[in-house]
Steps between C-alpha positions, in 0.01 A plus 500: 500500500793610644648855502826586555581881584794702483467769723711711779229521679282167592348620786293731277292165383422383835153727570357451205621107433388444841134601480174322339486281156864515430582425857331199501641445142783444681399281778318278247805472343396587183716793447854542639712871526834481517776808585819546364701817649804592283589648834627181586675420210772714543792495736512668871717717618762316739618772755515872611193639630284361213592123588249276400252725260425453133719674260266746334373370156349840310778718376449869312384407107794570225419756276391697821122638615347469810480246755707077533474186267461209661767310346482182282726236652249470802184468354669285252606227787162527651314415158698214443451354825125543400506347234697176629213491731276507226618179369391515134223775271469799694411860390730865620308779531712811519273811665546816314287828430613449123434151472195341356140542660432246702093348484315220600545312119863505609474378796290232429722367236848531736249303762379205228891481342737552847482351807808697617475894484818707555441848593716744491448829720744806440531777737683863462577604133449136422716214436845454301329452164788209440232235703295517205740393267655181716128384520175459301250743655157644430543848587175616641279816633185483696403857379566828403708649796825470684460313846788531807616121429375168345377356811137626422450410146664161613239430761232650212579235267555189755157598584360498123663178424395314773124567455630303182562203688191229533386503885608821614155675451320203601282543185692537176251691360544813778799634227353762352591437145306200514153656517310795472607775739444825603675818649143532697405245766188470748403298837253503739309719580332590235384838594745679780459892598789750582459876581101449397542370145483121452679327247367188315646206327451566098146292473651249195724341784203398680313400205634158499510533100848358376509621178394859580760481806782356352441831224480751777858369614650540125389883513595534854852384494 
């Protein structure tokens, strides 16, 4: 898979892209992340004692209220460049507290359908709403609050749809959906002591009994 983000700020990505399974993801070459900065798709100032910076792209909202817009024309030129990149089927997500609730059935059907993801982070009051009528999008929330920016629900669902993607866990069956999971998990030892009370594994998980284990997780999930 390849994702392809539209963000301000890229260097957000780089702790958590850069650490454990989706690090070497990306080394295997199995999943690619790509930046696009409207930042640089909009002209520079030529002289005076701003000479050489980036004309400012978020602007007050019409209408009034509080805080800038980032405007449309930007993000715009960066989605299309995205999308030429994309080179045929690919799937916008547009991050928004209002939009639909992202989940795991969702991304697993973006992951089987699209190899090319386009995500789109916004950042202040949010983005000129005119983006989402030049292009198709999804228009998506990973939950029930309002976050800073996009960046974090962006890395959020790279890393939900790559467990999608065969090879990444090493064994398929490690996504939870696929089995019989739950919220309460045990290792060794069995029996370990802290402020003189021990605490024990429940005895079913040591029972070697399938059946009878594989019910325990049900109620415990």
């Amino acid at each position: 898979m390849h994702f392809h983000i539209i963000t301000l700020f890229p260097k957000a990505f780089g702790s958590y892209l850069g650490e454990s399974i989706l690090k070497r993801a990306i080394e295997d070459k199995k999943i690619r992340v790509s930046f696009y900065n409207p930042r640089d798709f909009v002209p520079h100032v030529r002289s005076g004692p701003a000479a050489n910076k980036t004309v400012r792209i978020d602007k007050p909202p019409y209408g009034g209220g509080p805080g800038l817009v980032i405007q449309a024309e930007p993000v715009v030129k960066a989605i299309a460049v995205a999308v030429t990149k994309a080179r045929g089927k690919h799937k916008i997500i547009f991050l928004s507290p209002s939009g639909k609730q992202f989940t795991n059935s969702y991304a697993a059907k973006v992951a089987k359908k699209y190899k090319n993801v386009i995500i789109v982070c916004g950042r202040y009051e949010g983005i000129d709403a005119r983006v989402k009528k030049v292009f198709k999008v999804d228009e998506i929330s990973v939950g029930p609050f309002v976050l800073t920016g996009g960046e974090l629900p962006a890395m959020t669902i790279i890393d939900v749809m790559a467990r999608q993607v065969p090879g990444i866990l090493g064994n398929f069956d490690s996504l939870e959906e696929r089995r019989v999971s739950s919220s309460e998990v045990y290792t060794r030892p069995e029996v370990f002591s802290y402020k003189g009370k021990s605490y024990r594994v429940p005895k079913v998980l040591l029972s070697g009994h399938r059946a009878k284990i594989e019910e325990w997780k049900r109620k415990h999930k």
